[in-house]
N, C-alpha and C positions, 0 to 999 in steps of 0.2 A: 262692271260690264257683265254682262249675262251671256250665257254659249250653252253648250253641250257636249257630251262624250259619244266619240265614233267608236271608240275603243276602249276597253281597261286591261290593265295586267298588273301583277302585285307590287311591281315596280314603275309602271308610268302609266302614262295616260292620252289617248290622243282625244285633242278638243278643238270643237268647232264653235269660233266665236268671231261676232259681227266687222271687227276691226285688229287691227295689231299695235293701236298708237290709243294710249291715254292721254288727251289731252296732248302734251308738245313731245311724249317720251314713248321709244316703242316699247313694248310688252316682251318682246322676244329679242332684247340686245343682251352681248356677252355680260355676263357674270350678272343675269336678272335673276332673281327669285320672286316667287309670285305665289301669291296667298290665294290658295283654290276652296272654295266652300263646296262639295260633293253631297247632291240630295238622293240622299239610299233610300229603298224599303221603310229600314231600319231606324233611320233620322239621319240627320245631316253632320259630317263629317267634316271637320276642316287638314287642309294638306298645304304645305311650304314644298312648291314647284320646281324646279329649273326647266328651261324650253330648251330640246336639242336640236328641235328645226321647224318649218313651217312653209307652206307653200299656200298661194292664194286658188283660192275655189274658182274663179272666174270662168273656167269651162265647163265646171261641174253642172248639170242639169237637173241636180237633187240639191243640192246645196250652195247657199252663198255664203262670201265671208273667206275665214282663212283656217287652216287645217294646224294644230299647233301640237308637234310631241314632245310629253315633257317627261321629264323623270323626277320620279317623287324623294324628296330631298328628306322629310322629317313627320311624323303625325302624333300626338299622344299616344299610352299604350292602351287604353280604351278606343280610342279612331280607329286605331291601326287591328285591331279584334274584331268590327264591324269591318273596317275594310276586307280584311282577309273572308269573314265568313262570305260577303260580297261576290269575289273574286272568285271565290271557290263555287259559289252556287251558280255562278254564271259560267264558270266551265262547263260544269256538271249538265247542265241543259243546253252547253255547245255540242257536247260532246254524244248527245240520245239521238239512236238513230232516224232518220226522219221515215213517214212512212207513207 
């Protein structure tokens, strides 16, 4: 399944993706873990998920689909070097003042 990121932070993630049911099983049931592939700048990062909640888009007028916050369970310690510089670069240009 393919989606996107509404949000990042160095410990989760909020993502927006088309459905919440693979086939016959949802995505976001207790004690799921979920194999996230992340395409950075940098190259692509793989991340082992947990989902801590989710609400469906249906009144959203930007988006459809469902909204899914997860917290990020586990990454190599090479992923997790790109993720951080990631995280941090994108603070850094959250945080310049607009002008």
């Amino acid at each position: 399944m393919e989606g996107h990121t509404l949000d990042i932070s160095g410990s989760g993630l909020a993502l927006i993706v088309p459905a919440i049911t693979l086939g016959e099983h949802h995505i976001v049931g207790d004690n799921r873990t979920l194999n996230v592939n992340l395409q950075l700048l940098g190259g692509p990062i793989d991340l082992k998920v947990t989902p801590v909640r989710y609400e469906s888009l249906e009144e959203d007028e930007t988006e459809t689909g469902y909204l899914i916050g997860v917290r990020i369970l586990e990454m190599s310690d090479a992923h997790r070097s790109k993720f951080a510089e990631y995280v941090a670069t994108f603070q850094i240009e959250s945080q310049k003042p607009k002008s």
